[in-house]
C-alpha positions in Angstrom: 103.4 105.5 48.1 104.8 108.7 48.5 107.1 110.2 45.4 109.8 112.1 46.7 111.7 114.9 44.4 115.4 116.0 44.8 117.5 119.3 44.6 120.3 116.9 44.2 120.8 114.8 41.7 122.9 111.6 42.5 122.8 82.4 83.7 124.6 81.8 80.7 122.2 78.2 80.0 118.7 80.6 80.4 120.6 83.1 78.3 122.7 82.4 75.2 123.1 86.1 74.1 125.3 86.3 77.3 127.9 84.2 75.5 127.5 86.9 72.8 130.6 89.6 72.6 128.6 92.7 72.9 131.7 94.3 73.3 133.2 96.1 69.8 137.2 95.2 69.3 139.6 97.6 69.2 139.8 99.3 65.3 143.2 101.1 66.3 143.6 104.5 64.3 140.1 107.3 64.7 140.1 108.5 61.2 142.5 109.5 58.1 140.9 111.1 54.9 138.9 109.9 52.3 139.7 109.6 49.2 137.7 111.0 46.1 137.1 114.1 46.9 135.8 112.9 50.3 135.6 115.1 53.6 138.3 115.3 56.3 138.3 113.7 59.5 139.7 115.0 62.8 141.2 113.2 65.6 139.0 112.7 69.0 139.7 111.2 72.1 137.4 107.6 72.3 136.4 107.6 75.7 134.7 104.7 76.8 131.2 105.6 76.5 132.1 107.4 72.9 131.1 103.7 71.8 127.2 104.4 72.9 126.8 105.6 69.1 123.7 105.0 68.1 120.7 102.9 68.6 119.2 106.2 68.4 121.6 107.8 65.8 122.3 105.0 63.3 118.5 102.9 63.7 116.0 105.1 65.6 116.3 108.1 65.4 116.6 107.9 61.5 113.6 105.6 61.6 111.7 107.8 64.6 112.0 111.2 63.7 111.0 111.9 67.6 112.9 115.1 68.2 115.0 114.8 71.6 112.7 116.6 74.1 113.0 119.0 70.7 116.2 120.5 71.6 119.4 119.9 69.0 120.9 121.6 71.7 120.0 118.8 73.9 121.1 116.1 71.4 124.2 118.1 70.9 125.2 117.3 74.3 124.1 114.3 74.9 126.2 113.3 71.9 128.8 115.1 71.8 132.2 113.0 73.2 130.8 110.5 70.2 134.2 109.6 68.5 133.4 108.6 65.1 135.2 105.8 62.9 136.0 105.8 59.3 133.5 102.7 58.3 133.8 103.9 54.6 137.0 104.8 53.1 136.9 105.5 49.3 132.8 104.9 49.4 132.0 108.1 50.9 130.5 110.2 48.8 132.3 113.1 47.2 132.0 116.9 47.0 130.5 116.3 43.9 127.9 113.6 45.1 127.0 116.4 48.3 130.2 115.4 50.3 129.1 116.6 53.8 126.1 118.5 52.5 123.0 117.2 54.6 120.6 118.9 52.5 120.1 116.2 49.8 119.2 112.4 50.1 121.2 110.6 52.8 122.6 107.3 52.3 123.6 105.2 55.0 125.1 101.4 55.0 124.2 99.5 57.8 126.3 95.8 58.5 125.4 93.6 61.0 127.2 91.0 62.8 127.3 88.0 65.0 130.4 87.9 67.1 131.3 85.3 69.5 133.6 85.3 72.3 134.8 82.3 70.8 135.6 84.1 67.6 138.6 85.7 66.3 137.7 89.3 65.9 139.5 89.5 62.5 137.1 86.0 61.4 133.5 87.2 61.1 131.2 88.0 58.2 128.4 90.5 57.9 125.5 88.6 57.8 123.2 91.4 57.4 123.8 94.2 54.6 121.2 96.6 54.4 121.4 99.8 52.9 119.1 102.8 54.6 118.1 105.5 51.6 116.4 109.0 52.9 115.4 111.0 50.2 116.4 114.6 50.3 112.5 115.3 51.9 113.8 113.6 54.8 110.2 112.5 55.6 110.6 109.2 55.0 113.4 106.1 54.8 113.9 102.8 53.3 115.6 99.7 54.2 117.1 97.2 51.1 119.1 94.3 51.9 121.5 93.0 50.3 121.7 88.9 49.6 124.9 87.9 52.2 125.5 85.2 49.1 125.5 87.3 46.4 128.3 86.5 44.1 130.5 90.0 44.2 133.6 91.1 42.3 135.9 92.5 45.9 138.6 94.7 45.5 142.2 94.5 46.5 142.4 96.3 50.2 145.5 97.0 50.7 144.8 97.5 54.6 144.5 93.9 55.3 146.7 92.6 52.5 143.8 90.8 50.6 144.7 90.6 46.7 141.0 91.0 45.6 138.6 88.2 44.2 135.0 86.8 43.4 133.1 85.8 46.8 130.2 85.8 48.5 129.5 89.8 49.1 129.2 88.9 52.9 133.2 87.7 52.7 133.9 91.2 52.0 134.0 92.0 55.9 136.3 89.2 57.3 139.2 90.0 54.1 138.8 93.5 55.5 138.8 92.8 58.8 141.7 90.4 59.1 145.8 91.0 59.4 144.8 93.8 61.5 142.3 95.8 59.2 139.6 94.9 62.3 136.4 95.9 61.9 136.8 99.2 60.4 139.3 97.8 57.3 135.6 94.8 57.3 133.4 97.7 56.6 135.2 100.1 54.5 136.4 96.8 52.2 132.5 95.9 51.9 131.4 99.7 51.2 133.7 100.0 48.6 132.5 96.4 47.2 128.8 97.7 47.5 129.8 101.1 45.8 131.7 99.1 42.8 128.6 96.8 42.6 125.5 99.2 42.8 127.3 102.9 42.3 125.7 103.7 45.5 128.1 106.2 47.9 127.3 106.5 51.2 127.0 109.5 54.1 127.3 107.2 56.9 127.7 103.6 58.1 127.1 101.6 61.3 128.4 98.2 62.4 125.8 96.7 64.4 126.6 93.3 66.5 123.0 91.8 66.8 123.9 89.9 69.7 124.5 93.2 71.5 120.6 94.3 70.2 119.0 92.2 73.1 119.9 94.4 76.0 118.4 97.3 73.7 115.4 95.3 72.7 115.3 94.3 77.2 115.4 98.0 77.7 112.3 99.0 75.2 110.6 95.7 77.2 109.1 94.0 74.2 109.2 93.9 70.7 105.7 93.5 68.0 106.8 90.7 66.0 104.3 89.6 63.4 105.7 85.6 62.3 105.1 85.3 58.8 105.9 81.7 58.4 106.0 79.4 61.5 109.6 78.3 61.7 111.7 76.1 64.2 114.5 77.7 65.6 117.9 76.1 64.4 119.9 77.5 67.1 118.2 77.3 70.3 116.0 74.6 72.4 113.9 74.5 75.7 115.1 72.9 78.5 112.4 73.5 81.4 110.8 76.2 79.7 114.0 78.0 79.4 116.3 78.8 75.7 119.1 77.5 75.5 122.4 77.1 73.1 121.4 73.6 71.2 124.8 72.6 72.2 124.3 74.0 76.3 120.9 72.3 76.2 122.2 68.8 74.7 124.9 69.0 78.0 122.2 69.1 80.6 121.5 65.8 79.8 117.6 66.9 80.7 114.6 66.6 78.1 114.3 69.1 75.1 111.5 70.9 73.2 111.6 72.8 70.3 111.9 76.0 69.9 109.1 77.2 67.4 107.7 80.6 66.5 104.3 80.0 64.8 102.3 82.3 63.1 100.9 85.6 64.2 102.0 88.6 65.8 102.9 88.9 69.6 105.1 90.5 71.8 108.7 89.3 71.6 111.9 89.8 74.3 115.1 90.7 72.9 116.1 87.2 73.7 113.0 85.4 71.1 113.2 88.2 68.6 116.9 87.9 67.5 116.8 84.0 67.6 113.8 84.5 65.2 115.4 87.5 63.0 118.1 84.9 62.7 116.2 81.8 61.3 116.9 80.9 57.1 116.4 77.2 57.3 112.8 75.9 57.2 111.6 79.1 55.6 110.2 79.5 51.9 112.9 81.4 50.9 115.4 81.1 53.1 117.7 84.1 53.4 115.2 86.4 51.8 113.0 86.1 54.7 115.1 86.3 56.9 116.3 89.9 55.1 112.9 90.7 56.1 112.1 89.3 59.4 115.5 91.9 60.5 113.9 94.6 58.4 110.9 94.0 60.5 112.8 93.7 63.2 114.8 97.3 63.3 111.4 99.0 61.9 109.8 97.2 65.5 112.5 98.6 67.6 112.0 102.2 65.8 108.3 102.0 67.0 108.6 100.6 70.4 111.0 103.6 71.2 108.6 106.3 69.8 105.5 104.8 71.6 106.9 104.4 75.0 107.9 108.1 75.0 112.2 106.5 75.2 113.3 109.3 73.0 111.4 112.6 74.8 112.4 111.1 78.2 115.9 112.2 79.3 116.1 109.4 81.4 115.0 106.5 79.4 116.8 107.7 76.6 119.9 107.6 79.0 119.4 103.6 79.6 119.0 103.2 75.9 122.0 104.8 75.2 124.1 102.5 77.8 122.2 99.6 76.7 122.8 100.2 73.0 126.5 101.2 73.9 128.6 98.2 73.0 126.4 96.9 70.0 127.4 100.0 67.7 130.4 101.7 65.9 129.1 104.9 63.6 130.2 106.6 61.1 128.4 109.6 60.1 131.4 110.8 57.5 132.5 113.1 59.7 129.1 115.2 60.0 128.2 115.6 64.1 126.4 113.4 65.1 124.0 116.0 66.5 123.5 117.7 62.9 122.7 114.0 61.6 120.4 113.0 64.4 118.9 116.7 64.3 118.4 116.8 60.0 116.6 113.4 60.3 114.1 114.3 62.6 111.3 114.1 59.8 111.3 110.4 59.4 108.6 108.6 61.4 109.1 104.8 61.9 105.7 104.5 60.2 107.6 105.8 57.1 110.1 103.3 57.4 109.5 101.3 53.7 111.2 98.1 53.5 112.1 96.6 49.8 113.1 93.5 48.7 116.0 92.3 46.2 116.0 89.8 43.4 111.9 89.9 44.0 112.0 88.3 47.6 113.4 84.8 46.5 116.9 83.2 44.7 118.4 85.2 41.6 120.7 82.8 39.5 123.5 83.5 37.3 125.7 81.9 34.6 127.4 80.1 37.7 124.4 79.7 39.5 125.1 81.5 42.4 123.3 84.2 43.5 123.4 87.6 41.9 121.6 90.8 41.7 118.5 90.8 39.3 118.5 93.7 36.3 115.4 95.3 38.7 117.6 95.2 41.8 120.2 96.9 40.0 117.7 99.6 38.3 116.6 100.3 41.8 119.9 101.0 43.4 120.5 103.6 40.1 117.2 104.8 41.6 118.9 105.1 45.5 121.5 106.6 43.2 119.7 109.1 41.9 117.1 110.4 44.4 114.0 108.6 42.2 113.5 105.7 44.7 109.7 106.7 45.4 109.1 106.6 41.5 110.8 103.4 41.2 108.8 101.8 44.2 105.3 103.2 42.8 106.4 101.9 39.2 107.1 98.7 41.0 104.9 97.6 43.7 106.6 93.8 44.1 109.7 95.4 45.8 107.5 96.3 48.7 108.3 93.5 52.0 105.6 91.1 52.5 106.2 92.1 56.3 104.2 94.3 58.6 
């Protein structure tokens, strides 16, 4: 394991995704200013496709390092109308944490969702916290997620009217979100939860609907997916050879099959690998694999693109970029997105390093509800301050079981 140094201390019944909103509601203001010390934001018109943010800017290109046909000229342009949202509020880091400064460790807080038509867009939870560390060598990354039940201490948001309480950390996003804080008030309520919980600031942040990852996953082809632990899907069943919604598959009144991914690695569609990435029940330890079946999935996708040549070719990275369009909104604390995508060129999905909290399996405390183990904490205070390497060499069992 490398040890990184830093000059900065700190049809709808074949397809059920279709019935998944891929399309990101309406956050209403572009900006404001942090607080803290925090950088400035100007206003930017959102055009429509200003929404493509990111498959290559939040996930890929941070965990490719492939430089766009090696031009930051070229990425400049082919990101440039990217309107950027304030995902973080108060969490961003300060002027005296590197504010805008690039040229340390980059911190980044990714949230993912799983938004419905049928939901209320002020009424969904992150179900995936994962928090994406770059040491200032920006040669390498790591992925930590964050328990969605862990028991959390969330501040009153003012935005959204909520008065503050103790919840599960993934209820951080809907008391954002809701009264009209959308998903920007979700993500900047969670930030600042993450930031009171771990001291952990943050350059960026992405909101990433999974649902919306299939057409991105459809336009790489396939995914390598190695099953660690054969599981039957909870969500899905086969109705003459085809997936379906349990529900849709029920109403055809025809015979069903389960839908089970055994052991072994294989090439996955978009369609199989987020049904799998979403599976808890029926594994060992629930939740925390499934932390690291998404790891394994983003790290997967990160590959795929750098294999198949997606982000040297102008025009396949043009159909990733529509593809990954409505899945994403960015935040990249008011950095372009070109400088970002451009300073992270280093990191090599190879490189991508995926941890696990609380050891990889249910951390009890006085209530027994979940919590964050005295190691989990230690190694955020090493995300904190630059010294993850050390702490991951000094502490082999954080490492994912995953390939």
């Amino acid at each position: 394991m490398p040890v990184e140094t830093s000059p900065r201390p700190t049809s709808l019944d074949s397809d059920p995704y279709a019935r998944a909103s891929t399309t990101i509601p309406s956050q209403g203001g572009r900006g404001g200013q942090r607080t803290g010390g925090g950088r400035k934001r100007t206003k930017r018109k959102d055009p429509l496709w200003a929404r493509l943010t990111v498959i290559f800017g939040a996930v890929l290109m941070m965990t490719s390092g492939v430089a766009i046909v090696g031009s930051k000229a070229l990425i400049s342009q082919a990101t440039g109308n990217i309107a950027q949202k304030n995902l973080l509020g108060g969490a961003g880091k300060t002027d005296a944490e590197g504010g805008a400064d690039l040229d340390g460790p980059i911190d980044m807080l990714l949230l993912g969702v799983d938004a419905r038509e049928r939901w209320a867009a002020d009424d969904v939870r992150a179900d995936s916290i994962i928090v994406l560390h770059i040491p200032a060598s920006h040669d390498q990354a790591y992925l930590i997620s964050i328990p969605r039940d862990t028991e959390a201490q969330i501040p009153a948001f003012k935005k959204s009217g909520y008065q503050g309480g103790t919840d599960k950390i993934n209820g951080a996003f809907q008391a954002g979100a809701r009264n009209g804080g959308g998903w920007e008030g979700g993500a900047q309520l969670m930030a600042q939860t993450i930031k009171n919980m771990t001291g952990v600031s943050f350059d960026g942040a992405a909101i990433i609907n999974f649902g919306g990852f299939k057409n991105v996953i459809d336009t790489l082809g396939t995914v390598r997916i190695c099953v660690s632990h054969e599981v039957k899907s909870h969500h899905m069943m086969l109705v003459d050879g085809k997936q379906m919604w349990n529900a849709d598959a029920k109403k055809t009144g025809r015979p069903t099959t389960p839908v089970v991914y055994k052991k072994g690695c294989r090439e996955m569609s978009g369609l199989q690998a987020l049904d799998y990435s979403r599976q808890r029940y029926g594994l060992p330890n629930s939740d925390y694999d499934r932390q690291q079946n998404q790891q394994q999935l983003i790290k997967a996708m990160a590959r795929k693109a750098t294999e198949n040549g997606m982000l040297t070719n102008p025009v396949k990275l043009n159909q990733l970029i529509k593809a990954a369009g409505k899945a994403f909104i960015l935040d990249t604390g008011g950095v372009p997105v070109a400088d970002f995508v451009f300073t992270l060129r280093g990191v090599t999905a190879n490189e991508l390093t995926m941890l696990r909290t609380n050891g990889g399996t249910f951390n009890g405390n006085a209530n027994k509800r979940e919590a964050l183990s005295a190691q989990t904490l230690e190694m955020f205070q090493a995300v904190k301050n630059d010294k993850l390497g050390e702490f991951v060499y000094a502490n082999p069992n954080v490492l994912s079981t995953r390939k």
